[in-house]
N, C-alpha and C positions, 0 to 999 in steps of 0.2 A: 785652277791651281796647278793639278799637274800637266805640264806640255805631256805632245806625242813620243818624245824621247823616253822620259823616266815610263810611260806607259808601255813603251816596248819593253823597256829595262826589268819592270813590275812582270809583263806575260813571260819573258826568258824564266826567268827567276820561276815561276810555275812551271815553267813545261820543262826545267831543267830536273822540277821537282818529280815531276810524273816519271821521266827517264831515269831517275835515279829509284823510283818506285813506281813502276808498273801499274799497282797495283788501285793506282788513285783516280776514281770515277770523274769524268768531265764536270759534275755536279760538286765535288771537292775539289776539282783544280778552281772553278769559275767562285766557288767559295774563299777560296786562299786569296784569289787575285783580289777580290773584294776585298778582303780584309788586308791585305798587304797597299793597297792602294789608300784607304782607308787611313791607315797607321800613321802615312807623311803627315795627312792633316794633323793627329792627334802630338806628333812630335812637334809640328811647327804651333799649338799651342801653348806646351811642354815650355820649347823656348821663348814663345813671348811671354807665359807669365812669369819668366824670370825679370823680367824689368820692377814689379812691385816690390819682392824679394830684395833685391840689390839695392832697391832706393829705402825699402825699413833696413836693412842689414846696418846704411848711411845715420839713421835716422838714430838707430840704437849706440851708433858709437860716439856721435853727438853727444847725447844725451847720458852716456858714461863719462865723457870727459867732462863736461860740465860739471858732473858729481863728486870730481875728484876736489880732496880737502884743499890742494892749493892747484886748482887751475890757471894754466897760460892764459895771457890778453885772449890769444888766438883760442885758446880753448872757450871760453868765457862767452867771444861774439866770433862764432866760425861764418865760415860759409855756408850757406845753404842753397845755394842753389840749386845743387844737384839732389838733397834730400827734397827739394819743395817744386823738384820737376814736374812739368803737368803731364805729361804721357803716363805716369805710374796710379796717380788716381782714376784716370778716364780708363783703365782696365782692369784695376782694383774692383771699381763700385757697377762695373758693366756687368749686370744681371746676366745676359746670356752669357759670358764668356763665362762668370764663376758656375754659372749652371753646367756647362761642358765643363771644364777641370775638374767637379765633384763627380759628375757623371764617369766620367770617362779616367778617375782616380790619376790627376796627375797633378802630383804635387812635389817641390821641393823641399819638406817637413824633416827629410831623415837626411839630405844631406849640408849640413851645417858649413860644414869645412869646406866645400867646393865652392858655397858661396862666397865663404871669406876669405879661399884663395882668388876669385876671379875681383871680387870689388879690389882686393891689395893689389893686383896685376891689371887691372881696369885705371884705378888712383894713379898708380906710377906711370900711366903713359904720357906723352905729349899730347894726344889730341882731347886728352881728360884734360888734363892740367889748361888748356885755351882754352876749352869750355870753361872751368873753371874764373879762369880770369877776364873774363868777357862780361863785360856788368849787364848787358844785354838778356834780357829772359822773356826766351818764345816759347813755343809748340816746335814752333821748328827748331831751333838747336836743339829742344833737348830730343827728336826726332831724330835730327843729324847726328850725336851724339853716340845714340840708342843702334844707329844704323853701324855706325865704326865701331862700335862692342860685337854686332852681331859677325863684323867681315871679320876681326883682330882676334879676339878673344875664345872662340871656340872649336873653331878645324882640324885645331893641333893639339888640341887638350886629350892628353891619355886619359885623365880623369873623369872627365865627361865619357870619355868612348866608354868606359866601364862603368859607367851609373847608366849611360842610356843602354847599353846589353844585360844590367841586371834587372832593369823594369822590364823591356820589351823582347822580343827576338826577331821582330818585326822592321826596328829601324834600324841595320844592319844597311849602310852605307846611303841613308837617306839626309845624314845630317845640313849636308853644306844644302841643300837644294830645300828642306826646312830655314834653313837663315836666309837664303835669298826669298823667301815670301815672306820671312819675319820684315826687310827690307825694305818689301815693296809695299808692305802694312804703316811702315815710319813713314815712308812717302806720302800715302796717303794722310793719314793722321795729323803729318805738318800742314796741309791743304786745310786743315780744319777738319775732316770728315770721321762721324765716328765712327767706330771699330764694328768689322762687319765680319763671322765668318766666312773666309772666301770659297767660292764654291770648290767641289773637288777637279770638275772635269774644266777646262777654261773652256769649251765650247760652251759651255750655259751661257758666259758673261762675250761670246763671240757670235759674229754674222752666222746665224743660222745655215748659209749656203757651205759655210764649212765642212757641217756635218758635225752630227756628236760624238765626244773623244769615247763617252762609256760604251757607245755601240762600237767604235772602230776597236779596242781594245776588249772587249767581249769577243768579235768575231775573229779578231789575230789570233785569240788564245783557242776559239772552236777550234777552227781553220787548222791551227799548228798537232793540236790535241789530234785530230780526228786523221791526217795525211800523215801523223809521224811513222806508222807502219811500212806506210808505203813510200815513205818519202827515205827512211833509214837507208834499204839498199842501197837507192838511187846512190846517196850520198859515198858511201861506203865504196861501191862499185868504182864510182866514180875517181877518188881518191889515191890518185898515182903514189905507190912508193908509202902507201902507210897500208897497214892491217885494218881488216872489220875492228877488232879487240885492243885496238894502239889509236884507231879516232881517239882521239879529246872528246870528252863529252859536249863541254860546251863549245868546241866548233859545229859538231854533228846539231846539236839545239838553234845554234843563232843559223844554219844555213838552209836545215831546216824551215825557220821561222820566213825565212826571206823567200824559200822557195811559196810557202803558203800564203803569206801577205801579198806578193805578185798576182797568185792566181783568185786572191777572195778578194783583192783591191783593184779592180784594173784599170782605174782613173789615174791610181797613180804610178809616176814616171818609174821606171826599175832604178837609175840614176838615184834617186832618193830612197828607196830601197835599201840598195846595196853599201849605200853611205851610211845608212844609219849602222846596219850588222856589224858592218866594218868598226865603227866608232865605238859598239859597245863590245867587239873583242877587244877592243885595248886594254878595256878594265878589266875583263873577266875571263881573258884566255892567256895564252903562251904569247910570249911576243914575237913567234914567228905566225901566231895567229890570224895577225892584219890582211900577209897577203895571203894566206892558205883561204881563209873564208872569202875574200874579192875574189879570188882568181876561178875557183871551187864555183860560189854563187854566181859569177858573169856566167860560166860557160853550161852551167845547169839551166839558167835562163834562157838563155840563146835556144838551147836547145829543146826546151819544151816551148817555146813559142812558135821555133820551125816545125815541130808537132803538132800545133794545133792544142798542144794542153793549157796552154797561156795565153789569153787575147787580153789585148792590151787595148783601149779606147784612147783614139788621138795620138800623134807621134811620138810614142814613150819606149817604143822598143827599140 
């Protein structure tokens, strides 16, 4: 489930924690990561059982209109299609999943009005309204369907970003990359297959000569944990034109992190390295961050491998 990116992302987010607290034994950074790793799964549950949700949300307003003393034709004999969807029973009556959702207390019970604003703003779209009028009824449209709710409907919802910060404090910027495996689960599910939860690490479901993501992201976070003493001067020192006390935190953290993943990885290319730190200061640093931490991490590299502190296997230097 989660690539090697979001598991850099995940170790940053720790060791940015320990730099801002000292005080947090390697046994509670590797604790956090766990459970901040951990968390994606439980939000990308969060959002797929909203597909049951939305489809009785459909079902109850049905069945209000019908009740009314002088119902429309169209009230009378609606549509259903979209109430009599098949992806909302096949994760309804799925034993494990409703066993994880009670386990793991994720329900959407308290908020009422977020659902019947997304079904109102879900209704009014054009690719609802084609599904709607498509007399055709699969697994797959309503898959397909299910799949343009998850990309349209959630990214930009302020609403959501404040129901999911008042469950958790854990899914702090995890949401888009939960709906892209909500996704890749409608994908599946249209193929016929049923609902599996996916693993955390994707090395489980990949060619073993890969390598396990849980070990490569355990050891980034040792690795960064254990050299950040001695890796701080370096940095610091190093840092033309800025103070010990005026570093950015999370530059010193992500270059850091690159300097230690080099030397605890040395299969892999510094090239992929440097791209990844790079990529995740866009999000999470200054925007003159891009080139401060490239420029910063080339030349720290360079120069502990002409030392002898960094071997590299295979032409990657």
């Amino acid at each position: 489930m989660l690539n090697r990116r979001i598991l850099r992302i995940k170790a940053f987010k720790t060791l940015f924690s320990y730099a801002e607290n000292p005080s947090m034994t390697l046994s509670e950074a590797e604790s956090c990561l766990e459970t901040s790793c951990e968390a994606v799964r439980s939000l990308y549950l969060l959002m797929l059982s909203i597909i049951p949700v939305l489809t009785n949300e459909a079902r109850e307003r049905i069945e209000k209109a019908r009740g009314k003393f002088h119902p429309t034709e169209e009230e009378r004999n609606p549509n259903m299609k979209f109430a009599e969807n098949g992806i909302a029973p096949l994760l309804e009556n799925d034993p494990d999943l409703s066993k994880l959702l009670s386990k793991r207390r994720l329900s959407w019970e308290q908020y009422d009005a977020f659902i019947r604003d997304t079904f109102d703003s879900m209704s009014g779209k054009d690719y609802f309204r084609k599904y709607m009028a498509d007399p055709v009824r699969s697994i797959a449209a309503d898959a397909a369907l299910f799949t343009k709710m998850f990309e349209e409907e959630f990214v930009e919802s302020d609403a959501l970003a404040d129901i999911l910060e008042e469950m958790s404090i854990w899914w702090n910027d995890d949401l888009a990359y939960s709906l892209t495996v909500c996704c890749d689960t409608m994908k599946s599910m249209a193929k016929g297959n049923r609902w599996e939860l996916p693993p955390l690490y994707r090395s489980e479901t990949e060619s073993p000569t890969r390598g396990s993501d849980k070990a490569f992201v355990t050891k980034l976070l040792r690795a960064s944990y254990l050299n950040y003493d001695k890796y701080f001067p370096l940095v610091a020192s190093n840092a033309e034109q800025w103070k010990e006390d005026r570093l950015f935190v999370t530059d010193t953290v992500l270059i850091i992190m690159g300097l230690s993943e080099a030397k605890a990885f040395p299969e892999l290319p510094l090239k992929v390295t440097i791209n990844e730190y790079v990529e995740i200061s866009k999000y999470y640093s200054t925007p003159k961050s891009r080139s401060f931490v490239n420029g910063l991490l080339d030349r720290l590299l360079k120069k502990m491998i002409s030392e002898g502190e960094i071997v590299k296997t295979g032409d990657f230097a």
